[in-house]
N, C-alpha and C positions, 0 to 999 in steps of 0.2 A: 599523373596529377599529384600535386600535394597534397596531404594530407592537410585537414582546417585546423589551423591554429585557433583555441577556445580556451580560454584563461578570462576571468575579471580582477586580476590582482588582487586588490584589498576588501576587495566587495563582499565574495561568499558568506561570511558571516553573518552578514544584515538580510543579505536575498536570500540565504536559507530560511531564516523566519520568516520573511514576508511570504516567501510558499506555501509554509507551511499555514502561514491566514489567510492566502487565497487557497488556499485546497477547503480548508474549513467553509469559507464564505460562498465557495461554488457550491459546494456539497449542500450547503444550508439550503441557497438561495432556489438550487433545481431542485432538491426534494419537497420543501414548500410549495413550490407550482406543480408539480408530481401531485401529494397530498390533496389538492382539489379535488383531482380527478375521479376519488374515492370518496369525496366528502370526511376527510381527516383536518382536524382543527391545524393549521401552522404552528401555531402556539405548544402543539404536544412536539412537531417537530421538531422546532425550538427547544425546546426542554430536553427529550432524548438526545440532541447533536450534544449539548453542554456535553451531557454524559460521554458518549461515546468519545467525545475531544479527548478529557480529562481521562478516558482509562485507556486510548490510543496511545498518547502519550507518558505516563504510567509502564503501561506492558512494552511500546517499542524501547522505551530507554533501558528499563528490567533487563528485557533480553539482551540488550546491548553488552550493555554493563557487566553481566555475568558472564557472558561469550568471550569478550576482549579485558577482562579484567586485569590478566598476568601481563597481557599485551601495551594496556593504555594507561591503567589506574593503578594498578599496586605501587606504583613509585611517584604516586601526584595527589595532592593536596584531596581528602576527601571530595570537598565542593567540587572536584571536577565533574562528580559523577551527576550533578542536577543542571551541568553547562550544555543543555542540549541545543544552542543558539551554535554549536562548536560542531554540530555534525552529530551523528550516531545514535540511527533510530534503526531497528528491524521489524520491517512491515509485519513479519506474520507473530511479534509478538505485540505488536498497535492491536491486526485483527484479533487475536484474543481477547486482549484488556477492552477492547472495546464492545466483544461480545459478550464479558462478564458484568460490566457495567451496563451496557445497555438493556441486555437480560433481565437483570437484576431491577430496574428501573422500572420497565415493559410490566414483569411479573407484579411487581409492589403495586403501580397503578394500576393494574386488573386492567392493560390497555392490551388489543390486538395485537397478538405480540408479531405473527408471520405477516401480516398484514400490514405493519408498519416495518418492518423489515425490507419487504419486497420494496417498499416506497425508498430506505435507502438505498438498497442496492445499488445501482447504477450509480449515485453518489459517489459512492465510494470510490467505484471505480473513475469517476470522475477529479476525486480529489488527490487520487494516487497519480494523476498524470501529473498536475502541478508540483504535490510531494517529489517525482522522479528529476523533474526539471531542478528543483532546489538543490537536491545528490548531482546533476550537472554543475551547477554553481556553486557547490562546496567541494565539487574536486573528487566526493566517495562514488560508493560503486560503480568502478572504472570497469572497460573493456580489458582480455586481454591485448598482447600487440599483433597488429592487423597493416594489411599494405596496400586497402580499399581505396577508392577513393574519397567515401565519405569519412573514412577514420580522420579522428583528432589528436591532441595532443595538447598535453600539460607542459608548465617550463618543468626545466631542467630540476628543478627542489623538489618537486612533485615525486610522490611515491613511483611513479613510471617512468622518472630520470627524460623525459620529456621524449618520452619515443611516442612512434605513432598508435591508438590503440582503436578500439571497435569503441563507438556510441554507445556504449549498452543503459545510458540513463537513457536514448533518445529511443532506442527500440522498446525498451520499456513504457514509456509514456505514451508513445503509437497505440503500443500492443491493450492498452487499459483505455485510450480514447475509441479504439476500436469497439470495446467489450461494454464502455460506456453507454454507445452510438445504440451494440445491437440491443442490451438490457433494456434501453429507454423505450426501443421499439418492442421487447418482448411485451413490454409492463401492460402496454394496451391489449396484449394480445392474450394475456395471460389466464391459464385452466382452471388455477386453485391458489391460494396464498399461500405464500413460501416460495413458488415458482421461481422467482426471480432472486431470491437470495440463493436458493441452491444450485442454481444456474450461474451464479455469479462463482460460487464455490469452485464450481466444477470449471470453465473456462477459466478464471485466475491461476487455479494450479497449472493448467497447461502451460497459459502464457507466460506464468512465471518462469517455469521447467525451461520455455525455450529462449527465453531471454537470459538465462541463467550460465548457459552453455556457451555465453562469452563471456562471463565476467572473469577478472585478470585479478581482482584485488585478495581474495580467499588465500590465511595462509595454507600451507600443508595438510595442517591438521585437523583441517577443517570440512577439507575434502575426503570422500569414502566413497571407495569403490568406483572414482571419477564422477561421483553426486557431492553439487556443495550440500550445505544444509538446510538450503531452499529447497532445491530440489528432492530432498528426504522429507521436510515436512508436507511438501505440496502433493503426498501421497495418500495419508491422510486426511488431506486438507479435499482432494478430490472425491474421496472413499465417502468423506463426510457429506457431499454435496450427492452422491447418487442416493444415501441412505435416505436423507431429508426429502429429495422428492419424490422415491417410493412412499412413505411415511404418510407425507404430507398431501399427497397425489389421493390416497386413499380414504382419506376425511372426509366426512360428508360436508357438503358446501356449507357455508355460515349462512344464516337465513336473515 
């Protein structure tokens, strides 16, 4: 079979930000009917998403920006670096900035902080499937080349000179609608607050790791030891989620 031909020409640029407002708008819109559940105002949810948008976007560009700097920017007009309608965002420095802002926001209002966490959780992982979809439509993190029959292919300008490669924005977006699907069902099920944010921690790192193991587009030097540097941060990033719900597991209940 052939491989799917998947291109939108001139489009990526615009459907990348519309993703990036329907990842926002999903995330809002299910965390709010979530929020119920518990009896949490929308309104506080509302007020935290601002937040975590604004330091998502912040930390993913940050990290971009300094990663690929020699690569993209040192030879382009500074303004390039605030063009994020152009592509080039890294998720796990979005999850930081957003965890510093949100944090930060949580603590200041003296509001619940694990407890409205847990409500985004599965958010998140809801909004990164859309986000994944956008990196489909702007052409970034590509598979490498692959002779599958779901593999795709860019034209011939395209960083992959239009060979056939692995999906890996689409295995991506599965793998988070997945985590999305089970988080939604832990949330009801869940022991203590936190649960669900550090459960998100801990399967994200995995399914990042394994989604990771196709990507094509990482140069050289980026990789270590045959780990890109998703895969090095998401060790951490998993370490952090067992610690949280030890931690958290041990608290006496909120009364």
């Amino acid at each position: 079979m052939h491989p799917i031909a998947f291109y939108f020409g001139s489009l990526p640029v615009r459907w990348y930000g519309v993703m990036m407002a329907c990842a926002f708008l999903a995330g809002l819109w299910t965390a709010t009917r979530r929020a119920r559940l518990v009896n949490v105002s929308g309104d506080i949810i509302a007020d935290v998403t601002l937040w975590l948008m604004v330091g998502s976007i912040i930390g993913a560009r940050f990290v971009y920006v300094t990663t690929y700097w020699k690569q993209e920017f040192a030879d382009q007009p500074f303004s390039e670096v605030f063009m994020i309608q152009h592509g080039g965002l890294v998720y796990y420095g979005g999850l930081i900035g957003a965890a510093i802002t949100g944090l930060g926001y949580l603590y200041w209002k003296k509001l619940p902080v694990w407890k409205i966490a847990d409500i985004l959780a599965p958010s998140i992982a809801l909004g990164s499937v859309f986000g994944r979809i956008g990196c489909l439509l702007n052409g970034c993190c590509y598979g490498h080349a692959c002779d599958l029959p779901w593999a795709i292919h860019f034209p011939a300008d395209h960083e992959t000179h239009g060979i056939a490669v692995h999906p890996t924005e689409i295995y991506d977006a599965l793998l988070n609608l997945i985590l999305y699907v089970f988080l939604a069902w832990l949330f009801r099920r869940k022991k203590f607050d936190g649960q669900i944010i550090a459960t998100y921690l801990m399967v994200y790192a995995v399914f990042r790791s394994i989604a990771e193991t196709f990507r094509g587009d990482y140069p050289t030097d980026h990789v270590h030891a045959g780990l890109t540097s998703a895969q090095l941060v998401s060790v951490p990033i998993f370490v952090m989620g067992i610690i949280l719900a030890i931690i958290l597991s041990r608290r006496p209940a909120a009364k």
